[in-house]
N, C-alpha and C positions, 0 to 999 in steps of 0.2 A: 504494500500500500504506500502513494504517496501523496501528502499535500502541498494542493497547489494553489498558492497565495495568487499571483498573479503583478499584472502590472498594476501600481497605485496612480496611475495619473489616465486609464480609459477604461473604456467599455473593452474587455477580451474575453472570449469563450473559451482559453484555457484554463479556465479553474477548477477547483475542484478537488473530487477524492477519487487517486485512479489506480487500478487493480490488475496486477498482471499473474498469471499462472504457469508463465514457462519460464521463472530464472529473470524476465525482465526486458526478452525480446521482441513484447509486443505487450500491449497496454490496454485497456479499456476504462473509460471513465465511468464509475461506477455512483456519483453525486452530484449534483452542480444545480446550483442555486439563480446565479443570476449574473451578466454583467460585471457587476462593480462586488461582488461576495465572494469572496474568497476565503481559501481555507487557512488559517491561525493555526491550528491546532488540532493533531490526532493521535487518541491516547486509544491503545489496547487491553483489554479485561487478562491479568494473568492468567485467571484461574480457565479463561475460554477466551480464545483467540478469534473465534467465530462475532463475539462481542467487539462490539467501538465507538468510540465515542469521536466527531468530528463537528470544531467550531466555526464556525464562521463570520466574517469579518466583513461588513459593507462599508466600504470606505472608497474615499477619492482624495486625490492631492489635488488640492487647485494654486495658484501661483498666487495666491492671495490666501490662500483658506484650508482645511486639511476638515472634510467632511467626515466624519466618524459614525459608526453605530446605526444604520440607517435597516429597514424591515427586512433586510436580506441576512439580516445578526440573529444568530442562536447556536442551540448546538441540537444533533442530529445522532441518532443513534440507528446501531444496526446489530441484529440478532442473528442473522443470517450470512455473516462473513461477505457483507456488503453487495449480497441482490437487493434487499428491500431496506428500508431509510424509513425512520420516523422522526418529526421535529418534538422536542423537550425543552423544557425552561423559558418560556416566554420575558418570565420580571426582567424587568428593565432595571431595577437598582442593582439585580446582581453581576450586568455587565456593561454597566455605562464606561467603565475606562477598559473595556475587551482588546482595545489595542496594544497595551502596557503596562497593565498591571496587574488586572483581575486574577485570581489564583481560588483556586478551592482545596481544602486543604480535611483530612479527614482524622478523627481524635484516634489515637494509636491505641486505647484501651477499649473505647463503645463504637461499635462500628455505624450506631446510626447518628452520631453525633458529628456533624459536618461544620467547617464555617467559610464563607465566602469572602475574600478580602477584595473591598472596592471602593467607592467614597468613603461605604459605609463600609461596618465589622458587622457580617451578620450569623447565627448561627440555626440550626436545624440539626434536630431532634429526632427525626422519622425518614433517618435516610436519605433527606436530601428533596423528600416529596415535599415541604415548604419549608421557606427561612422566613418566619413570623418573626421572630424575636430579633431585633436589633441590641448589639453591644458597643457600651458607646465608650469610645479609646479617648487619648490625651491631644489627638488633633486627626483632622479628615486626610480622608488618604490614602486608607490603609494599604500597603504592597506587600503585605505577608505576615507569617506567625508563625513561630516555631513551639512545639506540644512536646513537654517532657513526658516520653516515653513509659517514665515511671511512676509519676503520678499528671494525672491529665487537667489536673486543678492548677498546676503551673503552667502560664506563660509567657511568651515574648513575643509584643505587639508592632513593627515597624510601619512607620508610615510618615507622610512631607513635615512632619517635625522631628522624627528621631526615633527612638524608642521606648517604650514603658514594658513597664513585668505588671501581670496577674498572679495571682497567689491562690483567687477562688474560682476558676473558670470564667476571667473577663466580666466579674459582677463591681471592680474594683481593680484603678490599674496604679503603677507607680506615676507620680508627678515628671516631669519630663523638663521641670525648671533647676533641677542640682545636680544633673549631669550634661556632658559637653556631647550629646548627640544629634546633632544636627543630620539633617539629608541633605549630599553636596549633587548636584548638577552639574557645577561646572568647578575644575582648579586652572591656577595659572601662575606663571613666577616671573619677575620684573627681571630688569639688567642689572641692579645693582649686585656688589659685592658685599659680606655674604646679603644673596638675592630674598626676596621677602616673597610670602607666598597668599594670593589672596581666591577667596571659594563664595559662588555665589551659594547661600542657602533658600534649599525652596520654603517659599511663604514665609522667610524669616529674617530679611535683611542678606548684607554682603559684609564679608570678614576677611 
């Protein structure tokens, strides 16, 4: 299997999720959404290879503007080692930044304990069938979490401010004002001798 993003600046019919069964000498596209949707992202079921999961990303570059997230955006499953295709996940909060950051991420001890990272920190309880519950971190943003393995009430929340830790399962995080963790974008170093180094921080000023 492979996905195919495509070009960001037209309309192309190469996109897509495409499927070969001889070693790779010949191809068939096996998904395709539309024009401007292309494929982000395809994850495979360990336990069944038959299983997939395949995102999709509608997007345009324009020279002025970078369109994101538009009706051609979801993700797409297939039971059948990719004859038949079903669309999953409609909410829009859980992939408003699908382009760069969005992650889902599953708790290493309860297997239906899911949380989505995007503006928002969200979690789900039933496997993933909804994320009602909103968890609300130390600034928007979120790009990820990491779930201690060994107890799943510890965590580590990042996002355009930095970092915070949970302690209770994200009912409560650490403050994010007595440590130096910023999110850098950009570094850079001047001419001087010895040269000085300066970082823009996202939503936080420049240093």
């Amino acid at each position: 299997y492979v996905a195919a993003q495509g070009s960001p600046y037209a309309s192309t019919e190469e996109r897509g999720v495409y499927m070969t069964t001889d070693g790779g000498e010949n191809w068939e596209r096996v998904l395709y959404v539309n024009g401007f949707s292309g494929v982000s992202d395809l994850a495979m079921d360990y336990n069944n290879p038959r299983v997939l999961y395949a995102a999709f990303w509608d997007h345009q570059r324009l020279p002025w503007y970078v369109r994101s997230g538009g009706n051609g955006s979801g993700i797409w499953k297939t039971v059948d080692g990719g004859k038949t295709w079903n669309r999953i996940n409609r909410d829009h909060k859980l992939r408003q930044r699908g382009w760069y950051y969005s992650h889902i991420n599953a708790d290493p001890v309860n297997e239906n304990i899911i949380y989505a990272s995007n503006t928002g920190f969200y979690k789900s309880v039933d496997g993933g069938k909804t994320f009602d519950e909103r968890l609300y971190t130390q600034h928007g943003d979120n790009h990820g979490v990491w779930i201690n393995p060994n107890d799943n009430k510890i965590m580590i929340n990042c996002n355009d401010g930095g970092a915070n830790v949970s302690l209770n399962g994200g009912e409560t995080w650490s403050t994010q004002l007595n440590q130096p963790t910023p999110e850098f974008y950009r570094l850079t170093v001047d001419n001087q001798f010895p040269f000085r180094m300066y970082a823009g921080q996202q939503d936080n000023s420049t240093i």
